[in-house]
C-alpha positions in Angstrom: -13.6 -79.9 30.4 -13.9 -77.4 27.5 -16.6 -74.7 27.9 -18.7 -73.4 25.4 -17.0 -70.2 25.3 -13.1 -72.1 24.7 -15.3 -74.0 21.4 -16.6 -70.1 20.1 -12.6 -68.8 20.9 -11.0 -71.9 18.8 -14.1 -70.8 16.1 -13.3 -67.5 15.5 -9.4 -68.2 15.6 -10.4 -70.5 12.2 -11.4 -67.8 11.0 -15.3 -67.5 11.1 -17.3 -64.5 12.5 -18.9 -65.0 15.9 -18.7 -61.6 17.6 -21.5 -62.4 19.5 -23.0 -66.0 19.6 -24.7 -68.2 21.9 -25.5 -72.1 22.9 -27.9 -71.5 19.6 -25.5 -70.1 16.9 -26.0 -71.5 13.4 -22.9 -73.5 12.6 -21.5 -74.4 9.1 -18.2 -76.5 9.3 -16.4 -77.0 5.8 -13.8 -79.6 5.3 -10.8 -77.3 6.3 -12.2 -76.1 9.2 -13.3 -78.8 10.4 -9.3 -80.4 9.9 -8.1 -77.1 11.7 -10.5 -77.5 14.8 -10.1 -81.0 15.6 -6.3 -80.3 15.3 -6.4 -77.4 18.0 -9.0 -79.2 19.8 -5.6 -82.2 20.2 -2.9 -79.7 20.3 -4.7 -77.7 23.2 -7.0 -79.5 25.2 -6.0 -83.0 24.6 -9.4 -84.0 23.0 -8.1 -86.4 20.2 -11.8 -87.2 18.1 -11.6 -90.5 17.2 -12.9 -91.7 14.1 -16.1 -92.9 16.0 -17.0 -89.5 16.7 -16.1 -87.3 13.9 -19.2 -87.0 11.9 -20.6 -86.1 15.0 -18.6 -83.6 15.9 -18.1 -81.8 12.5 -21.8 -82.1 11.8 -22.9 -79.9 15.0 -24.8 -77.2 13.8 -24.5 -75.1 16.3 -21.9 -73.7 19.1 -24.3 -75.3 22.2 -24.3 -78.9 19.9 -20.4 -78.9 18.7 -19.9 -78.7 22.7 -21.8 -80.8 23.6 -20.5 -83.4 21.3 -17.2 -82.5 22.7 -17.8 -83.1 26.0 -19.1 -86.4 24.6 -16.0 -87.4 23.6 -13.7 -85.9 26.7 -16.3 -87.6 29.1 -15.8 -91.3 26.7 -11.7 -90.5 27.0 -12.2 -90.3 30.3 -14.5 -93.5 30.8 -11.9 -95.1 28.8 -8.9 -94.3 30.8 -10.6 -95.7 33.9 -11.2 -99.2 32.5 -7.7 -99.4 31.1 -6.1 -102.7 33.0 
């Protein structure tokens, strides 16, 4: 599962400043960086965000709600997988 502090790494590899940040950072996602985080979230954790749970996801305004709303979607992926026949 993908920790708060993986989500604040993939962050500040887009580009935004979080030197220091908590589960309560203020989080603004544009458009780009929201396209660039839910491709890194695929490429290296596997988390594909279906369309379902996108606004979701890029509308967490902070690090503690973004991951939260990740772990949303891993723990539906993995619901899913269970019931597949």
């Amino acid at each position: 599962m993908i920790t708060e502090s993986d989500v604040a790494r993939l962050l500040r590899e887009s580009g935004l400043p979080l030197a220091e940040w908590d589960s309560s950072t203020e989080l603004v996602l544009d458009s780009l960086t929201s396209v660039w985080l839910l491709h890194h979230l695929e490429e290296q954790y596997g988390i594909v965000v279906g369309p379902e749970d996108e606004d979701e996801v890029t509308a967490s305004d902070s690090i503690g709600s973004l991951h939260l709303a990740l772990r949303r979607v891993q723990a539906g992926a993995l619901e899913g997988a269970r019931h597949v026949p």
